[in-house]
C-alpha positions in Angstrom: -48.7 59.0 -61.8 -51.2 56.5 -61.7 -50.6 55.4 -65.4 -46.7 54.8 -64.5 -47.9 52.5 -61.5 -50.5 50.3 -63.9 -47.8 50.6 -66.1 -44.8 48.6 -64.2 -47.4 46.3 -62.8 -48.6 45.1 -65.9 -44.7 45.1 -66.8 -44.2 42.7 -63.9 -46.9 40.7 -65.0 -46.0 40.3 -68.3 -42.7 39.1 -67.3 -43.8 36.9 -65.6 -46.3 35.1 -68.0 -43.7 35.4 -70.8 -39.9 35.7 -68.9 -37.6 36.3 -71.9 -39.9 39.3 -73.4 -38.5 42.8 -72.8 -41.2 44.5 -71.1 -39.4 48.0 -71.9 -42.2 49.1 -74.6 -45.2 47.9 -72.4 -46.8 51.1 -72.2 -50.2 52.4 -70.5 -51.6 55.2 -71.4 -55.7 57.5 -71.0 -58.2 55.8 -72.9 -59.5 58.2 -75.4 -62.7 56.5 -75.2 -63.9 57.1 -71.5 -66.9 53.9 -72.3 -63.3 51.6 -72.6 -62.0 52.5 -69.3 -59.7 54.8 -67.9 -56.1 53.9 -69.2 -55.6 51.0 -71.6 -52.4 49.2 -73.2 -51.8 48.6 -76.8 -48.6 46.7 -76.5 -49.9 43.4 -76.5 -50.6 43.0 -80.4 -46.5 44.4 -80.8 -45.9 41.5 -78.6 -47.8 38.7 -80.7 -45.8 39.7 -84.0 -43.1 39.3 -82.1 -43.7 36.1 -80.0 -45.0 34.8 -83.9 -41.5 35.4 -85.0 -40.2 33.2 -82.7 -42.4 30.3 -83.8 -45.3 31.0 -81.1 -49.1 31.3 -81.8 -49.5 35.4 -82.8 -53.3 35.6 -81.2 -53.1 38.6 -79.0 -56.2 37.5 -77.2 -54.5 34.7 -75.1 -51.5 36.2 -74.5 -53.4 39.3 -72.9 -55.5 36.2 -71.0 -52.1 35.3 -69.8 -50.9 38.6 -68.8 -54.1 39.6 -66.2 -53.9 35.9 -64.9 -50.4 37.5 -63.4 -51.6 41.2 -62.7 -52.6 42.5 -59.2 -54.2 45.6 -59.5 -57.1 44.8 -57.6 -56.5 47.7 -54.8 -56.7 50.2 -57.9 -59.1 49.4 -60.4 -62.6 48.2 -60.2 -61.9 46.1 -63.3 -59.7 45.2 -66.4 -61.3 44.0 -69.7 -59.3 42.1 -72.9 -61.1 44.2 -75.5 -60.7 44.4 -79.7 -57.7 42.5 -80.6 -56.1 42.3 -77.6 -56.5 45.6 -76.0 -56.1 45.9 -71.9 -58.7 48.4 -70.5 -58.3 49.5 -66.9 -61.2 50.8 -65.2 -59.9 53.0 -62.2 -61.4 53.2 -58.6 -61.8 56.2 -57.0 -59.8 55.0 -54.2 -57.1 54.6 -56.7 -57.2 58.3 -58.2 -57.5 59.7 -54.1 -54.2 57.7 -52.9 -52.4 59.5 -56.0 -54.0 63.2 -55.6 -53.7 63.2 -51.3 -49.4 62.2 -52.3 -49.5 65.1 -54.6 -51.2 67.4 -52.3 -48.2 66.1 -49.4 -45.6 67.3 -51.9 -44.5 64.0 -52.7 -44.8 64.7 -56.6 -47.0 67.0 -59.0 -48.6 64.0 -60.9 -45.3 63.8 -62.8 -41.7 62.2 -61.8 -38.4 62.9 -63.1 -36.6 60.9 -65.7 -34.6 58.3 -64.4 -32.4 58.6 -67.4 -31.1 62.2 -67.8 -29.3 63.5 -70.5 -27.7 66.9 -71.2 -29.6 68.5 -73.9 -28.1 71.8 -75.9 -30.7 74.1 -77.0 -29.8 77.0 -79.4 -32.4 79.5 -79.8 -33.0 83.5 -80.2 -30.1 84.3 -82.2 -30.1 88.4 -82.5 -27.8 90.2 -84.8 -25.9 92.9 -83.2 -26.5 96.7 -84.2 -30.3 96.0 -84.6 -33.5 96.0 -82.8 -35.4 93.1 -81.6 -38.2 92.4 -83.4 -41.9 89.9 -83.7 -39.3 87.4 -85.3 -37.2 86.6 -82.3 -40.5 85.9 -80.7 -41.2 82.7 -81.6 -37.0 81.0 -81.2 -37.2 83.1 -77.6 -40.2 81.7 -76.4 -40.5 78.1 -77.9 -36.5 77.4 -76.9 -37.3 78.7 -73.0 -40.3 76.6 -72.9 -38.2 74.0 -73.7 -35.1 74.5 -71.3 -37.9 75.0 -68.5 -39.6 71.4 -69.0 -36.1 69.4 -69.5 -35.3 71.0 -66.6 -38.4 70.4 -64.4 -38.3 67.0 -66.0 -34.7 66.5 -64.5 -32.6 66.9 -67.7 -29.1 68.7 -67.5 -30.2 71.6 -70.1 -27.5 74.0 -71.4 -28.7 77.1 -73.2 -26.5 78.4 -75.7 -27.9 81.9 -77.4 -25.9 81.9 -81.1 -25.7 86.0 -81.6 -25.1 87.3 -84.8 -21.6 89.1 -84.0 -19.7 89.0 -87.5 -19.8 89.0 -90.9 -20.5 91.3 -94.2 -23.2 94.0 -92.7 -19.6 94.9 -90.1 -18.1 96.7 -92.6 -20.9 99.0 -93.5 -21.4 99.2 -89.9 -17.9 100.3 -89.4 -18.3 103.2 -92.6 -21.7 104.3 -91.1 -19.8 104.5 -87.4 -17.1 106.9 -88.9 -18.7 108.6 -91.3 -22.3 109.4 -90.6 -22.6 108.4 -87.4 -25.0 111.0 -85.0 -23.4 110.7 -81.4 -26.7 112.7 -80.0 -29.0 110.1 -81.2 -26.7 107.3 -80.4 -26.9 108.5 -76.6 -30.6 108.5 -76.9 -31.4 105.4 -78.2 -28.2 103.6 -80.0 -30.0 100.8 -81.7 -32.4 102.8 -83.8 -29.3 105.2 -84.3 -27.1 102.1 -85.8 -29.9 100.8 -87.8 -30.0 104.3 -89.4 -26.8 104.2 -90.3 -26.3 100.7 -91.3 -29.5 101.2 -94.0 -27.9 104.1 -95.7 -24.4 102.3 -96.3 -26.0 99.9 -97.2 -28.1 101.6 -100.0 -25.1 103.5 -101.0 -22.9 100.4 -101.8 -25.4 99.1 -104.2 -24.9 102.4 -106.2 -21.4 103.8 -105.3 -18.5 101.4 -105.8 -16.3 103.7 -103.7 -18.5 103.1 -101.0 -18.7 99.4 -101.2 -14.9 99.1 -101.9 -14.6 101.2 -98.3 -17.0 98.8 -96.7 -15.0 95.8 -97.8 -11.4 97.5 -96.9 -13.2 98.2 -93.0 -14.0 94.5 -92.8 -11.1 92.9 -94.2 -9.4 95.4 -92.0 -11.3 93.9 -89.0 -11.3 90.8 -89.8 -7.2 91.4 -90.2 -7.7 92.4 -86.5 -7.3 96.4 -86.3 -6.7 98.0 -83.2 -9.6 100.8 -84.0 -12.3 98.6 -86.1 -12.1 95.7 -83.3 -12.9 98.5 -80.3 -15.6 99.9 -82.6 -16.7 96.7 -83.0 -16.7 95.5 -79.4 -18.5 98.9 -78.7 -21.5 97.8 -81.2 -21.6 94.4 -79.3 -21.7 96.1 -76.1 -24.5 98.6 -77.4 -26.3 95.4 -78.6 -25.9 93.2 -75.6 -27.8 96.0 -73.0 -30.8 95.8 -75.6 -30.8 92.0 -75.8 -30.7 92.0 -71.9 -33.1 94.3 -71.6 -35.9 92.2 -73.5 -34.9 89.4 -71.9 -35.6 90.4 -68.7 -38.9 91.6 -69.7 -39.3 88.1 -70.9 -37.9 86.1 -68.0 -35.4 84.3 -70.7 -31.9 83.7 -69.4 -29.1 82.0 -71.6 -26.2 79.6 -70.3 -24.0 80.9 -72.6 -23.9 83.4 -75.2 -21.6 81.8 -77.5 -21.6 84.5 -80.9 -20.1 83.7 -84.5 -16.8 85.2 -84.1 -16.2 82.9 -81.4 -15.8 80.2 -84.0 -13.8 82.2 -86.3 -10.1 80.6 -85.4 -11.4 77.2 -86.3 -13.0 77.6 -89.4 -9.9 77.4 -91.6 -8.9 74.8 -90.0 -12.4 72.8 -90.6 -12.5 73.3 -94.3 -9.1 71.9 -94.8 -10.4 69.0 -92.5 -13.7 68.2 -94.7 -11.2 68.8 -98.0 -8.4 66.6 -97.0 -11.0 63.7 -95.9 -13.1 64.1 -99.3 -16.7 65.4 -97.5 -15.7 68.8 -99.0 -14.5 70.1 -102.7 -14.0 73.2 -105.0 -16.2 73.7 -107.1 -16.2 76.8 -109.3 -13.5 78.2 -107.0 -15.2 77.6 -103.6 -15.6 74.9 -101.6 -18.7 72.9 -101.1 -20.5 70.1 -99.1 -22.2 67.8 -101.8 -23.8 64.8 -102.1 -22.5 61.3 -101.1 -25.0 59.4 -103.0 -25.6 57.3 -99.4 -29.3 58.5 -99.4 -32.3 58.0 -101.1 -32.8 61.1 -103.9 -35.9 62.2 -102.3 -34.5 62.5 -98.6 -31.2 64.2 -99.6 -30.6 67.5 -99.2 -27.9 68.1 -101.3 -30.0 67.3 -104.0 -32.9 69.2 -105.8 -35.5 67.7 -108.9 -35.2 70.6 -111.6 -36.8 69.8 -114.9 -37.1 66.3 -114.4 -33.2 65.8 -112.7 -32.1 65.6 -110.0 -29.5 69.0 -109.1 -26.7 69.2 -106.8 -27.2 72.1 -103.9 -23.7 71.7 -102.6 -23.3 73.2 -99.0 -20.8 75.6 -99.7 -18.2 76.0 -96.6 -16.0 78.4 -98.3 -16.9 81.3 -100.6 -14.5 82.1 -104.0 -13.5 85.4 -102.3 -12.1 83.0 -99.0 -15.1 83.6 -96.9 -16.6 81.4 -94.8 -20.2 80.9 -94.5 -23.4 80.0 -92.2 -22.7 76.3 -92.6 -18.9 76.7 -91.5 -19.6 78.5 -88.5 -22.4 75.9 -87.6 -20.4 73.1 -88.6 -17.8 74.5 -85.7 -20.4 75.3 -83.0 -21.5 71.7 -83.3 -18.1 70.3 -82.9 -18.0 72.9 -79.9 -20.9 72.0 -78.4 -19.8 68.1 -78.8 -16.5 68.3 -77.4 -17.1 70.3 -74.5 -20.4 69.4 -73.4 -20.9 65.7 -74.9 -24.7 66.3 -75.0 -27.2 63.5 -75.9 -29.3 66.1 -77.7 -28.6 69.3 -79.7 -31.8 71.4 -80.5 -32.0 74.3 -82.5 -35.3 76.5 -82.6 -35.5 78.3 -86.2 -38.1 79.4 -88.3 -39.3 76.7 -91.1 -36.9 78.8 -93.6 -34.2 77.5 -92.4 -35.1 73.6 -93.1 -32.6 72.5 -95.6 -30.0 74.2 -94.0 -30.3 72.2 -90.9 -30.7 68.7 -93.1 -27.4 70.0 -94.9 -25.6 70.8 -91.7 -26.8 67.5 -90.1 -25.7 65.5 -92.5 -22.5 67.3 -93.4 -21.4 66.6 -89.9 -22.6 63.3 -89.2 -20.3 62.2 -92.7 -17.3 64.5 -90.7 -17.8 62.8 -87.1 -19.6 59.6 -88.0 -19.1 59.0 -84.4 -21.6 60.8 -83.1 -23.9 59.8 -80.8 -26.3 63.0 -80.2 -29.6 62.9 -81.6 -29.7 65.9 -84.0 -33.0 68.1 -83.7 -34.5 71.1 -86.3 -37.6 72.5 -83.8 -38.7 74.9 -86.6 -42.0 77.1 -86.2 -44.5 79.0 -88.8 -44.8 82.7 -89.0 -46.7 85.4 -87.4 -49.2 87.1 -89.5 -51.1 90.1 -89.6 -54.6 90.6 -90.7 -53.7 90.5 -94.2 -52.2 87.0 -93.6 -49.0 87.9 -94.7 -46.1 88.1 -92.4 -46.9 91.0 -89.7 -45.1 94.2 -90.3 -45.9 97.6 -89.5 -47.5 99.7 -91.6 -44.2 101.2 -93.2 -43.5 97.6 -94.1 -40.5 97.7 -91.4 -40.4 94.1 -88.9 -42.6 95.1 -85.5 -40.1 95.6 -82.8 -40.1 93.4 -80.1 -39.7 96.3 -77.6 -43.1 97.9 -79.4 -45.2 95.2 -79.2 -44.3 94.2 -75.7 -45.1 98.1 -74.6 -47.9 97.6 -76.4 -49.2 94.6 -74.1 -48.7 96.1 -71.6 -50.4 98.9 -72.3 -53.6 97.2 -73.5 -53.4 95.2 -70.8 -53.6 97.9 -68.3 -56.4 99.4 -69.9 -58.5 95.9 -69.0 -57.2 95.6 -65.5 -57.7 99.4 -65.3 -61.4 98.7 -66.3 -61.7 95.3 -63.9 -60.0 96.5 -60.7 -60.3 100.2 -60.8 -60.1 100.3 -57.0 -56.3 98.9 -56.9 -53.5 101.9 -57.1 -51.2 102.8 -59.5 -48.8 100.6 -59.0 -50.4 97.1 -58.4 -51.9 97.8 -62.2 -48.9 98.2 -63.4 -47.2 95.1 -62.9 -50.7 92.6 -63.1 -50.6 94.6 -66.4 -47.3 93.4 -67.1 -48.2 89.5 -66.2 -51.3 89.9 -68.0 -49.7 91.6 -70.8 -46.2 89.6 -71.8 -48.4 86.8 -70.8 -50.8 86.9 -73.0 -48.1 87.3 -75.9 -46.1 84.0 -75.1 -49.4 81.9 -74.6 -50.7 82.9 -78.0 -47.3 81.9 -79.5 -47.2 78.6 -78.1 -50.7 77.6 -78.3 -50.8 77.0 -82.2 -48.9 73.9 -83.5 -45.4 75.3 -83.5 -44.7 74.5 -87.6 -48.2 76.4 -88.1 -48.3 80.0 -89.3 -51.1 81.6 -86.7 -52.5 85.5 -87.1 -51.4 87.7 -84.3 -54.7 89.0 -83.0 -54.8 91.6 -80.0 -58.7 90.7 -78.5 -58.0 87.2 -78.7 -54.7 87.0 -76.8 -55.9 89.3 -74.3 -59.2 87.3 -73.5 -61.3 86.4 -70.1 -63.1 83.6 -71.4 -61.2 81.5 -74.0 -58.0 79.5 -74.7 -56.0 82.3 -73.5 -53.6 83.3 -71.2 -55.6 85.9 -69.0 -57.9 82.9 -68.4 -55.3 80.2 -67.2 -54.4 83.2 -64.9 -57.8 83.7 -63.7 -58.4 80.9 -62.9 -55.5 80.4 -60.7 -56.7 83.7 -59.6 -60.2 82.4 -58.7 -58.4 79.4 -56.7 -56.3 81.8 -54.6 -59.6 83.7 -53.6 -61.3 81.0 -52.5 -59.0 79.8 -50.1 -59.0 83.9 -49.1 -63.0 83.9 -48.6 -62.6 80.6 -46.4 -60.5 82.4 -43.8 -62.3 85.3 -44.4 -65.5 83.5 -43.4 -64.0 82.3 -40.4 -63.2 78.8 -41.7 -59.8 76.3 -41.8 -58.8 76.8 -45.0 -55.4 75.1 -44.4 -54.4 72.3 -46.6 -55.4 68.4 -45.2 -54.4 65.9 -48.0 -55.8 63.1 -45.7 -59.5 64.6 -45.7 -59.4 64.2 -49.9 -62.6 62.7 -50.8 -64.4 62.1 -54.2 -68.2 61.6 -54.7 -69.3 64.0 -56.9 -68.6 63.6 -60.9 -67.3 66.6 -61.4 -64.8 66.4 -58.6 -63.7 62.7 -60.4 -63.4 63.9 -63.8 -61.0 66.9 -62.3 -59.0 64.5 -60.8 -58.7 62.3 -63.3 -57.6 65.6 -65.7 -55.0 66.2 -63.1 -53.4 62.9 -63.1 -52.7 63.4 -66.5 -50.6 66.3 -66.4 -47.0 64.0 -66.2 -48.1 62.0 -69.6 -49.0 66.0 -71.2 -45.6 67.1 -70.2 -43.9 63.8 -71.7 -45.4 64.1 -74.6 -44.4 68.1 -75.0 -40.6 66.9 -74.8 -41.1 64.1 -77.1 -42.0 66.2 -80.1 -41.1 69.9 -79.0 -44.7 71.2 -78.5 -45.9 73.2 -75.9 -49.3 73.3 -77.8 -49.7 70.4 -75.8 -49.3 71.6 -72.4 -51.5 74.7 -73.5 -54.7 72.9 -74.5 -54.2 70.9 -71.6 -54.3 73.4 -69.0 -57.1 75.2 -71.0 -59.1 71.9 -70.7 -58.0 71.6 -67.0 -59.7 75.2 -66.2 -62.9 73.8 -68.2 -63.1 71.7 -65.5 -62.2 73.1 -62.4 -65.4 75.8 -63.7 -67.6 73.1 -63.8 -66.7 71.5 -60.9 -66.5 75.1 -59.1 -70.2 75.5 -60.4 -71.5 72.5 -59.0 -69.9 71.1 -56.0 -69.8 75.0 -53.6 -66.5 74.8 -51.4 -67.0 77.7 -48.6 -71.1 76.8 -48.0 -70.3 73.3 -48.0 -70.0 71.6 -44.6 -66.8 70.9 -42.6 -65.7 67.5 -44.1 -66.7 68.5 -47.9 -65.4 71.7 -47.5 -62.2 70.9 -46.2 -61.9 67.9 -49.1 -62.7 70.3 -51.9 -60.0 72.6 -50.6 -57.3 69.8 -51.4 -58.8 69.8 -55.2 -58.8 73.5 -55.5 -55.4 73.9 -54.5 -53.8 70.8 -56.6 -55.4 72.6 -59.3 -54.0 75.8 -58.8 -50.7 74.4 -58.2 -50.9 72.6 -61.4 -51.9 75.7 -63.4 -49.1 77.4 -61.7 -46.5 75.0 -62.7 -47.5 74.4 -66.4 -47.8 78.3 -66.7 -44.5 78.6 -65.4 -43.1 76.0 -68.1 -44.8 78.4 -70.8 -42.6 81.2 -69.1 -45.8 82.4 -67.7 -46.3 84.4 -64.4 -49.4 84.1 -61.8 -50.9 86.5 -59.4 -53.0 85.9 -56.7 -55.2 89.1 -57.2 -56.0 90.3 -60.9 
């Protein structure tokens, strides 16, 4: 907060030393050099190029001269110093940081504001196919995309989620033989996912050997897809089997979806969008199907319908209809983006995939851009790395099958149990059980989201599931620690109630925690500018850092009165910050752990 007011005061100021210059890109942000201040500005140097463009002198120097001979910030900072080319460097008062941390602690903001310029923002992400489990590779879409949708929220966005399920295509008709023909209605009852999963792997084995089989596959969906009264209610049955799974992990995960818009809602319009792309020339055949190619508009290297082989360049066309009439992944896409444009007119359109799916995004993109050159929406790929085993290779079980999501969650849980078990043996049953499931699903997210998303990371349980390092029990423990503190004070007979006015800094540790709080608006801006939580991790990891140092040396319950009751404000700000970017991560607290 207190970067946003040096910031449209040194806008004001350098309107008013240069009246025709847009002040829109002045920006002030942390020094990263504490020995050059606080927060500096950059923007003057920008500023020179452009006032030399217009036939002024381009010295930075004079112009920043200019700039602080119209600034005020004299009730803030203790100085500001031209530095390097033309660098502004604000030293900040400790009056300065108190005003901004006793308004946060009187609920008028959480060192962050709300965009003045919201836009509605589409975010596609999970994706599970019907008639199968779960598993460690819906993890990362889940997690990153709800991140996401909770921070353009909190940030004052109009978010609409939009989960894309897997609800049609080829595996339907060996669904359909496996339903009628081997289908065990006793292990269905049980547990129907593992049941269809069963069945859909041995019609699936048996078509690549038996042509009788695979001709009775492709009669079931072309029978469905012809809209039969029997294959549609199976088919309806397997979405309904599928959609009490799906629901079931996300609640454990705390993930909730806007809409649940799944391929076959798409499929009356995709005719209708090949003919479209054909009769305006995007599209053509090409040996019999129908493709997206190149327009020869970009340069070789950034084109995606283009490939070097050998020394040449190859068309990939982006086919949108297959020789046998079916339509394909970029069809469907092509349909949910005019969808999603039509009847939500978003300003932004994210889709959270894995790094696989790269080209097919830059094909899609472009393919509709050429189609609706009209569009304004900014067109985003979030992709992410892959999770990895000890082996480094992408983590399977030992039979080589993918982990099921269900599995590892139990699995957190469990492990987490046995630590809380071990911590707070004294606490019943139940009360384990459920900080064992905030420790537990916890502790999976955070160690998702911490790594850069577009790196691979190794899924490793005693990391995750740490006390002491950049980890997700920690954050929590420390919040934790907070909330027994205030607990002791009462305890020890003292007002531990919340006085924003009696906020005051003198000790160094105390300053620096401040200052780390007041950053927490630029971390969370940053995290929406280029989709990365990892941001918002490290940052409350580094926030904790310091709240144990400043915990270590400047005692809240045995200080006196005054001190006591200041340090109280800090503590708690902290807490609530941890709180908030936890719950941004999708991350619960508790008070006792």
């Amino acid at each position: 907060m207190l970067h946003s007011i040096l910031e449209e005061r040194l806008r004001a100021a350098f309107a008013t030393a240069f009246p025709d210059t847009d002040v829109g890109e002045i920006t002030v942000r942390p020094c990263q050099n504490p020995k050059f201040g606080d927060y500096q500005c950059i923007s003057v140097m920008p500023l020179a190029k452009k006032l030399a463009a217009e036939g002024e002198k381009p010295n930075p120097r004079p112009i920043a001269t200019n700039v602080l001979e119209a600034l005020d910030v004299a009730d803030l900072c203790e100085k500001v110093e031209i530095a390097g080319p033309g660098f502004i460097n604000f030293y900040v008062k400790v009056e300065g940081i108190e005003s901004v941390c006793k308004a946060a602690a009187r609920g008028e903001h959480l060192f962050f504001e709300k965009t003045r310029k919201p836009r509605t923002i589409v975010i596609d992400f999970s994706s599970p196919n019907v008639a199968k489990s779960m598993h460690v590779g819906h993890i990362r879409s889940t997690i990153l995309g709800d991140a996401l949708s909770r921070l353009f929220r909190l940030l004052g966005h109009n978010v609409i989620t939009d989960n894309h399920i897997g609800d049609w295509g080829t595996q339907f008709g060996m669904l359909l033989v496996g339903w009628k023909e081997h289908l065990d209605q006793v292990a269905l009852e049980a547990d129907p996912i593992p049941e269809l999963e069963r069945v859909y792997k041995l019609v699936n084995s048996l078509t690549k050997t038996d042509k009788v089989v695979a001709d009775r596959a492709r009669d079931e969906l072309v029978k469905l897809q012809g809209g039969d009264k029997e294959n549609f209610g199976v088919w309806k049955k397997l979405i309904a089997l599928s959609e009490t799974q799906f629901e079931e992990m996300y609640a454990r995960l705390g993930v909730k979806f806007d809409h649940a818009l799944g391929e076959s809602f798409y499929n009356e319009k995709l005719p209708g969008i090949v003919e479209d792309l054909l009769d305006t020339g995007i599209a053509r055949v090409t040996d019999g199907a129908i493709g997206v190619f190149s327009d020869g508009n970009l340069p070789k290297k950034q084109d995606p319908f283009l490939n070097q082989k050998d020394g040449e360049w190859v068309g990939i066309p982006a086919l949108v209809r297959k020789k046998d009439g079916g339509f394909n992944y970029t069809t469907t896409d092509l349909a949910t983006l005019e969808h999603r444009n039509s009847e939500w007119h978003p300003q932004e359109i994210v889709y959270v995939t894995d790094d696989r799916q790269q080209q097919h995004f830059q094909q899609l993109f472009a393919a509709y851009l050429r189609w609706r050159p009209e569009t304004s929406a900014k067109l985003a790929h979030v992709w992410f790395g892959k999770i990895l085993g000890d082996d480094r290779k992408p983590l399977k079980t030992r039979d080589g099958d993918n982990v099921k999501l269900k599995d590892l969650l139990n699995e957190a849980e469990e492990r987490a149990f046995r630590i809380v078990d071990e911590k707070n043996s004294e606490l019943d049953e139940a009360a384990k059980r459920e900080i064992a499931r905030i420790v537990g699903i916890g502790a999976v997210k955070y160690a998702d989201l911490l790594p850069h998303r577009q790196s691979d990371y190794v899924f490793d349980w005693d990391k995750m599931l740490s006390f002491s390092g950049n980890a997700a029990p920690y954050l929590q423990m420390s919040y934790t620690r907070i909330c027994g503190i205030r607990r002791k004070t009462e305890a020890a007979g003292h007002d531990a109630s919340i006085q924003p006015d009696l906020l005051k800094l003198g000790e160094e540790a105390e300053i620096a925690l401040a200052k780390k709080l007041l950053g927490f608006g630029l971390v969370l801006d940053a995290v929406g500018e280029d989709y990365r939580p990892n941001l918002l991790c490290n940052y409350l990891y580094e926030l904790s850092g310091l709240f144990s140092k400043f915990f270590e040396q400047c005692p809240v319950m045995k200080s006196e009165a005054a001190i006591r009751r200041s340090r109280l404000v800090l503590c708690d700000l902290t807490a609530r910050v941890i709180e908030q970017g936890l719950n941004i991560l999708g991350i619960e607290t508790s008070e006792v752990m």
